[in-house]
C-alpha positions in Angstrom: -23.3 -22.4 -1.9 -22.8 -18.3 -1.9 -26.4 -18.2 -4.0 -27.7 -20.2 -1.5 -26.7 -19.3 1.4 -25.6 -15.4 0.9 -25.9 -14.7 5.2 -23.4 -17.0 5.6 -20.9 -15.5 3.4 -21.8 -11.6 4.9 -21.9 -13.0 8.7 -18.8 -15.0 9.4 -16.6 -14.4 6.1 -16.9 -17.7 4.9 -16.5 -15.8 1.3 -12.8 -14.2 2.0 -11.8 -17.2 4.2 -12.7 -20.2 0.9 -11.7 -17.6 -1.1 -7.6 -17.4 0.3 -7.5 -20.9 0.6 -8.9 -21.6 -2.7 -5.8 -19.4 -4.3 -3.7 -21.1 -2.0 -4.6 -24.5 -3.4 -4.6 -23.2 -6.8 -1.0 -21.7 -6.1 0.0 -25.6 -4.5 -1.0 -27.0 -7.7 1.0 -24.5 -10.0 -1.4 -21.6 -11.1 -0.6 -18.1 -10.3 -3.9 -17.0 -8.9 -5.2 -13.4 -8.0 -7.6 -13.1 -5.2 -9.7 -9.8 -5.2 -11.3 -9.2 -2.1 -11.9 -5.5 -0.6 -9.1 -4.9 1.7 -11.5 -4.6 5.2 -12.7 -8.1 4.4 -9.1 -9.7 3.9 -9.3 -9.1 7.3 -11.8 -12.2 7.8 -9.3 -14.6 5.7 -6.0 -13.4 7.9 -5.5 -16.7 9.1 -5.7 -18.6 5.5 -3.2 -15.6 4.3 -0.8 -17.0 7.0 -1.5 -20.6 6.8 -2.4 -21.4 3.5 -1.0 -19.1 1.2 3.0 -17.0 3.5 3.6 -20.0 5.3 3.8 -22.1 2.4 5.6 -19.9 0.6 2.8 -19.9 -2.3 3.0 -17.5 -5.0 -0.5 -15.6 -4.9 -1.4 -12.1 -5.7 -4.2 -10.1 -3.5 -5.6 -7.6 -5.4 -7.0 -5.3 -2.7 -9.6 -2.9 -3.6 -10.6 0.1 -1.1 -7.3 0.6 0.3 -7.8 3.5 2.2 -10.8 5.6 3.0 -14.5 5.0 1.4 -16.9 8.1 2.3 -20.4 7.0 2.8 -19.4 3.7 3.2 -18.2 4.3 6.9 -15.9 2.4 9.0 -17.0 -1.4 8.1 -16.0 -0.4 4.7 -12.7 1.6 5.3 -9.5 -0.2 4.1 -7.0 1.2 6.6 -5.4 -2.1 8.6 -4.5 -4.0 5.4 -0.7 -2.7 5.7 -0.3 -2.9 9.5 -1.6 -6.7 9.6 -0.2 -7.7 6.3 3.6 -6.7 6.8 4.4 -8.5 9.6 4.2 -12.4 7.5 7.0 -13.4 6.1 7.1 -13.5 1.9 4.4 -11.0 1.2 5.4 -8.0 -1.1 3.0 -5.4 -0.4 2.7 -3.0 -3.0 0.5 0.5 -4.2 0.4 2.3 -7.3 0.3 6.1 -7.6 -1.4 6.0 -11.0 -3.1 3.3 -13.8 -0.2 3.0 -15.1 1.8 1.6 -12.1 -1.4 -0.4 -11.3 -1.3 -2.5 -14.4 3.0 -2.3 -14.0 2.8 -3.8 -10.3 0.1 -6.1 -11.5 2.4 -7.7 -14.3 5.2 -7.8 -11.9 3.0 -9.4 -9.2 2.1 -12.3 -11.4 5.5 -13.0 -12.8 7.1 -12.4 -9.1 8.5 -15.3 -7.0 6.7 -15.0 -3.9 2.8 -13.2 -3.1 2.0 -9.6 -3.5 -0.8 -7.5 -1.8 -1.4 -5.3 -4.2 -3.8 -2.1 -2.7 -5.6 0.8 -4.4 -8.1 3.4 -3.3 -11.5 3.7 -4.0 -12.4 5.7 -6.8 -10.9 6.5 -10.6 -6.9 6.3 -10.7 -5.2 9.3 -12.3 -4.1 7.8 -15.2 -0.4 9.2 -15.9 1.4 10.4 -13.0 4.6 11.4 -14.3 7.0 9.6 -16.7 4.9 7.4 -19.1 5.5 3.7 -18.6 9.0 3.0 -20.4 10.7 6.3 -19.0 10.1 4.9 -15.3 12.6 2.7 -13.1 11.8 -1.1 -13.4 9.3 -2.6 -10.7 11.1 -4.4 -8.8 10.3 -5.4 -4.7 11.8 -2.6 -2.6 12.4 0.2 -5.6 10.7 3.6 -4.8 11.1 6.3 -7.6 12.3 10.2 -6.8 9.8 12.4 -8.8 10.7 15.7 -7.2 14.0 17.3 -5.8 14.0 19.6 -3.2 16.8 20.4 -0.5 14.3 22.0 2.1 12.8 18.4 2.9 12.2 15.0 2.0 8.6 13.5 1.3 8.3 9.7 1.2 4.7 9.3 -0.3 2.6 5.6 -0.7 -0.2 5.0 -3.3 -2.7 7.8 -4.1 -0.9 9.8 -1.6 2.0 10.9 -3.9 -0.5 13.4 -6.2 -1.1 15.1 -2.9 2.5 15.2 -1.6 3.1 16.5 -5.2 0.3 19.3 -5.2 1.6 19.8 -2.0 5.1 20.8 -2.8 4.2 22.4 -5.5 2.1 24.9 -3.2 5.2 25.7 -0.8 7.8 26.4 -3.5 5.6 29.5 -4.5 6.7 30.2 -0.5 10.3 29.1 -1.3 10.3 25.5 0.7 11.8 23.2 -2.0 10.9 19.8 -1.0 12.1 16.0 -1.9 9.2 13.8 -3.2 9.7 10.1 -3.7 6.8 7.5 -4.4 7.7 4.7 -2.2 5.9 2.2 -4.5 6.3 -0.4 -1.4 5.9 -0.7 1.8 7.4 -4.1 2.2 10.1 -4.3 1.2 11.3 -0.5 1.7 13.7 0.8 -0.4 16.0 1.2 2.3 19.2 2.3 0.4 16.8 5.9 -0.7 16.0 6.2 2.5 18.9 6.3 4.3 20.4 8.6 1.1 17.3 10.9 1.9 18.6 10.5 5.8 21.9 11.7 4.8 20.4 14.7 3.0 18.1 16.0 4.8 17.2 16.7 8.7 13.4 15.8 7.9 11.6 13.5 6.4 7.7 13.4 6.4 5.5 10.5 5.2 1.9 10.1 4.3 -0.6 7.2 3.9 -4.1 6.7 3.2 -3.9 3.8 6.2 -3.9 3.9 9.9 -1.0 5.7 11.4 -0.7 2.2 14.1 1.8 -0.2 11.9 1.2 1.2 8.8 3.8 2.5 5.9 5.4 5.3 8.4 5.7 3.0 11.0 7.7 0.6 8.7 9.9 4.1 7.4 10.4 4.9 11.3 11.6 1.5 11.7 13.9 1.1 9.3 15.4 4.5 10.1 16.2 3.4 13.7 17.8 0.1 12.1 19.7 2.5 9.8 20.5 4.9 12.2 19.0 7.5 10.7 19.0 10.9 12.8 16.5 13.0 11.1 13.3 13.7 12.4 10.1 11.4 10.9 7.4 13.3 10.7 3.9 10.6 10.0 0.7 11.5 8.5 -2.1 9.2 7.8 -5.4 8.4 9.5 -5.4 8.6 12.9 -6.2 6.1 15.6 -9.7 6.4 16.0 -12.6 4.7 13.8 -13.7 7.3 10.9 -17.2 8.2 10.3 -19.2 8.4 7.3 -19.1 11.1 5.1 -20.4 11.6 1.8 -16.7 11.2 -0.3 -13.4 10.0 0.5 -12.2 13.2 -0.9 -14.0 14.9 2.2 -12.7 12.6 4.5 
């Protein structure tokens, strides 16, 4: 039907919509399937991810390609709403890895998990060892984020491809002296709440930074949480802001 009829698929999403119910059917009869769709065209199957595959509690893993910005691809292509309309359904784990190593990690653990992960990554090669190698690194677990820098000038909760630039960051302002706190937050649902309120209790700021819309997205979920935790430090949010981004010719110059 696809080879036949390839408009169709393009047009009205007829692709990612069979495609979410097909995993959720193939969940229902006991497989552990992983759907890999780009994350802007999830958006045209949001209604099988709620009815087909959170509602019933299936256990499928989304493995979401082009989470974040694209370059030349432009704004049909730009995977920045994935988080923001994915974390509000019940039994979804939503997940991103900082390196290769964490992708194929988080991968493992989605497949062996007990409820469906979205799983998102950027466009583009993944740096392939960020830090500890693979058995020196906490256990994968929903809601565990990792500490890979101390600081006591500030706190840095990073998501994704994000942490190498909160790391290159920090290292650039302790040649000024400004230590600063950087944790890879690993998830965005579910947060690990118990590091952030330990960061809260530490330190008077706490900065985060996505490669996702601002609107809903991981520091919106930190922000949260800290108001349920009652948290007073200041959040400080930095992602992509609320406006439609244009073509460019990389995702590094966007």
């Amino acid at each position: 039907f696809a080879e036949q009829f390839p408009e169709r698929f393009h047009d009205v999403g007829i692709a990612e919509q069979h495609g979410v119910a097909l995993a959720g059917g193939l969940a229902t009869a006991g497989k552990r399937p992983v759907a890999a769709i780009y994350s802007t065209f999830l958006q045209r199957g949001y209604d099988q991810v709620f009815q087909e595959v959170a509602l019933q509690q299936e256990r499928v893993v989304f493995a979401l390609d082009r989470g974040g910005l694209v370059g030349q691809d432009g704004p049909t292509h730009h995977g920045v709403f994935d988080l923001a309309f994915l974390r509000t359904l019940p039994h979804l784990v939503l997940a991103s890895p900082r390196d290769e190593v964490d992708l194929g990690r988080m991968l493992e653990a989605g497949i062996a998990g007990s409820s469906s992960w979205a799983l998102r990554w950027p466009r583009g090669n993944a740096h392939p060892c960020l830090g500890a190698e693979a058995e020196f690194r906490p256990e994968l677990s929903p809601g565990t984020a990792e500490r890979l820098r101390s600081g006591a000038d500030g706190c840095v909760f990073a998501l994704g491809a994000m942490v190498e630039i909160a790391l290159d960051a920090a290292a650039t302002l302790a040649e000024e002296g400004i230590e600063l706190e950087v944790w890879d937050a690993r998830f965005c649902k579910p947060l690990d709440t118990g590091a952030l309120a330990a960061a809260g209790r530490r330190h008077r700021w706490i900065a985060t930074v996505e490669e996702h819309a601002l609107a809903g997205g991981f520091g919106s979920a930190v922000a949260e949480s800290a108001a349920d935790l009652g948290l007073r430090c200041t959040i400080s949010r930095h992602g992509v802001p609320d406006r439609f981004i244009d073509h460019m010719s990389s995702r590094d110059e966007q």
